[in-house]
C-alpha positions in Angstrom: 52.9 -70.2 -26.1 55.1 -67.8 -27.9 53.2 -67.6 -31.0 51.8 -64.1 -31.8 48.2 -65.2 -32.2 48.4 -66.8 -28.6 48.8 -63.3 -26.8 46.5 -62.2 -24.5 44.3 -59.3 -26.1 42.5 -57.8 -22.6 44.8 -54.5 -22.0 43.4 -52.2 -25.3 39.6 -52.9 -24.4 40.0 -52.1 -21.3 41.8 -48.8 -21.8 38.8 -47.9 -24.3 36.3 -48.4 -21.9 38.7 -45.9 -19.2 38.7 -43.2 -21.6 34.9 -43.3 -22.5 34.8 -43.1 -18.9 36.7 -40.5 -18.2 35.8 -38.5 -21.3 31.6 -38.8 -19.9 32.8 -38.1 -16.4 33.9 -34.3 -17.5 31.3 -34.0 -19.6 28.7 -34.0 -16.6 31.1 -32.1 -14.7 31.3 -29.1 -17.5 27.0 -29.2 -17.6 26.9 -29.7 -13.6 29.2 -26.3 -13.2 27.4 -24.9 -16.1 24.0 -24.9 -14.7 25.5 -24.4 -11.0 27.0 -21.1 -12.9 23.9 -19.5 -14.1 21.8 -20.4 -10.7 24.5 -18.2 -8.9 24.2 -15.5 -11.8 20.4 -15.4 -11.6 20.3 -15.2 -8.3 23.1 -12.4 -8.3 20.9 -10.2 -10.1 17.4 -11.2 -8.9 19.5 -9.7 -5.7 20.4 -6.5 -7.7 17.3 -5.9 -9.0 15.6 -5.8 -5.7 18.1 -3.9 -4.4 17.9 -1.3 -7.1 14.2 -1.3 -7.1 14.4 -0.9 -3.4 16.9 1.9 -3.9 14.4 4.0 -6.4 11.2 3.3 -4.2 13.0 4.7 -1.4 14.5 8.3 -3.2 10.8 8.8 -4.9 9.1 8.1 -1.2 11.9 10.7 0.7 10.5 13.1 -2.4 7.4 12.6 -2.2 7.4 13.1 1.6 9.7 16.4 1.5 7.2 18.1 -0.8 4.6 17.2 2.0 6.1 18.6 4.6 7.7 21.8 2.5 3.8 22.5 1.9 2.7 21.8 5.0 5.5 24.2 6.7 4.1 27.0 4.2 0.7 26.6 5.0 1.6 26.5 8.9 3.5 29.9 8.2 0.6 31.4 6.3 -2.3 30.6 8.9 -0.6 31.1 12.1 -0.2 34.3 11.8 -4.1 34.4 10.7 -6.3 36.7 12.5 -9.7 35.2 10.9 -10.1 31.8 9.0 -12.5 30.2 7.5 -12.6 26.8 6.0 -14.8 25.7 3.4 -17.6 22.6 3.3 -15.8 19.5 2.8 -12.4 20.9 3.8 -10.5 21.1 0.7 -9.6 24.9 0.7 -9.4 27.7 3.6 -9.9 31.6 3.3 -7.8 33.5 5.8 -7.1 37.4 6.5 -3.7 38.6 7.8 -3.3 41.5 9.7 -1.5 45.1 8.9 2.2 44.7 9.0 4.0 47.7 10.2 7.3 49.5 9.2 9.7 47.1 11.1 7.3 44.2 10.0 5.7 43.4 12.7 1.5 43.3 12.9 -0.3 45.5 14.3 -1.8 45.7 17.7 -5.0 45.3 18.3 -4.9 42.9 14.2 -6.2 44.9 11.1 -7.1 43.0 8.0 -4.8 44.1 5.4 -7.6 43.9 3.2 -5.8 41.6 0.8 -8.3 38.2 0.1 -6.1 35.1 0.6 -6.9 31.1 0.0 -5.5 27.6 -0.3 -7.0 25.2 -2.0 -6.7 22.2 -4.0 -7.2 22.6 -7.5 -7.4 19.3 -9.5 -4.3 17.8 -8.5 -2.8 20.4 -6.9 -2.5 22.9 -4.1 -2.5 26.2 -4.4 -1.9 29.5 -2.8 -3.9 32.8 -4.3 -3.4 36.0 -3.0 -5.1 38.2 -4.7 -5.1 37.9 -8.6 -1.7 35.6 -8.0 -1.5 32.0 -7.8 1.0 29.9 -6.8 1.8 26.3 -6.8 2.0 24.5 -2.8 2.2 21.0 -4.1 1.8 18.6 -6.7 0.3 15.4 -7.0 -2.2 15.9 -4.0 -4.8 12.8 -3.6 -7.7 12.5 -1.4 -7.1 9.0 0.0 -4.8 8.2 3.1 -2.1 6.2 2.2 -1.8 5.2 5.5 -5.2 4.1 6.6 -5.9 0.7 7.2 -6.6 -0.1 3.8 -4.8 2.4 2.0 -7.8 4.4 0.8 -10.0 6.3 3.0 -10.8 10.0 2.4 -9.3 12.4 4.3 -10.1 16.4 4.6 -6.9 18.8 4.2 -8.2 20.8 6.3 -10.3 20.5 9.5 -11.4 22.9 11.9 -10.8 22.6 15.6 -14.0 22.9 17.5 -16.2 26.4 18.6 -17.9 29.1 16.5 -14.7 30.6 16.1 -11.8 28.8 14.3 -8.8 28.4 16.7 -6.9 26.2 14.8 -6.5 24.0 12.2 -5.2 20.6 11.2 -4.1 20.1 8.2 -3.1 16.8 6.8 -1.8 16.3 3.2 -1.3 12.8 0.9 1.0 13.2 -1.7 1.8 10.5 -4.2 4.4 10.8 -6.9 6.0 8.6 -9.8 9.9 7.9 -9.3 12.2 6.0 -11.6 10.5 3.4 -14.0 7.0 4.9 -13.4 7.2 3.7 -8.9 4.3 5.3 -7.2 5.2 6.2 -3.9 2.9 8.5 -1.9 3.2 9.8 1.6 1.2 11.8 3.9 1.7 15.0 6.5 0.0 16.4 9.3 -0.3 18.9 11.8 -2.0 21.2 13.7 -2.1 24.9 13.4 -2.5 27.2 16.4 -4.2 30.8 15.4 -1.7 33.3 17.3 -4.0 36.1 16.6 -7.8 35.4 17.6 -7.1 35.8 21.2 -6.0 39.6 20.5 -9.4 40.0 18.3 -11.9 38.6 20.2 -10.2 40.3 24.0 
């Protein structure tokens, strides 16, 4: 029984096996955390790019809708004062006359046209006031659909007349769209309505 070629042989085979056991053990760990890896990265910045797109939608729409409202407060501070106004077929420009301003800038009583031809009106993709031989720029990137309509594209008038033979006020509602970062359209839309202050006085 002592005889070298008697001894058991079972220990060294089954180490072999352990270790190729072991060593394919880790190696499916190392892919398994791989993969697991990238999933979390992916998702990490499928998160940060929707954020970030979010992020440049947002600052283009808050532009787009401050140029909207800065045109529309000019317009309101132009016409109110108005003592005649006229707007044309199809509402996409108005004629208006101011009255005489005196000394301490305030208009005359009973209004006199100043004499000085005013308009706003949309010019290709703009707005624009002219008074006189002068133009100037309202807004930019005006469009003609309602981005808020039910469907996103029904035609609106800028300007719309209230109702009577003589125009006491006017509504004026204006779409805006603009491109932000990476070429984003983002439109928005304002509105309201403008009392006359002075065509009570001129028609007493």
């Amino acid at each position: 029984s002592g005889h070298p070629h008697c001894q058991p042989m079972k220990a060294a085979p089954l180490k072999s096996r352990n270790c190729r056991f072991r060593r394919g053990a880790t190696l499916v760990e190392v892919v398994t955390a791989a993969v697991f890896s990238v999933m979390v990265l992916t998702g990490a910045f499928a998160a940060l790019l929707s954020g970030s797109s979010a992020w440049i939608r947002g600052g283009g729409s808050m532009d787009a809708e401050s140029s909207a409202q800065r045109a529309i407060r000019r317009i309101s501070s132009e016409l109110r004062q108005a003592m005649a106004v006229t707007v044309d077929p199809g509402g996409m420009g108005v004629t208006y006359r101011l009255p005489v301003v005196d000394s301490n800038g305030n208009y005359t009583v009973p209004p006199v046209w100043d004499g000085v031809t005013r308009r706003i009106e949309r010019s290709g993709t703009n707005l624009d006031l002219v008074i006189g031989a002068s133009r100037r720029r309202l807004a930019s990137g005006v469009i003609l659909t309602d981005p808020f309509s039910t469907n996103g594209s029904s035609a609106y008038q800028i300007f719309t007349p209230g109702a009577g033979t003589i125009t006491r006020q006017v509504t004026v509602q204006l779409s805006i769209q603009k491109n932000s970062i990476k070429s984003y359209q983002v439109s928005s839309r304002g509105r309201e309505t403008i009392f006359l202050r002075n065509i009570p006085d001129l028609i007493r």
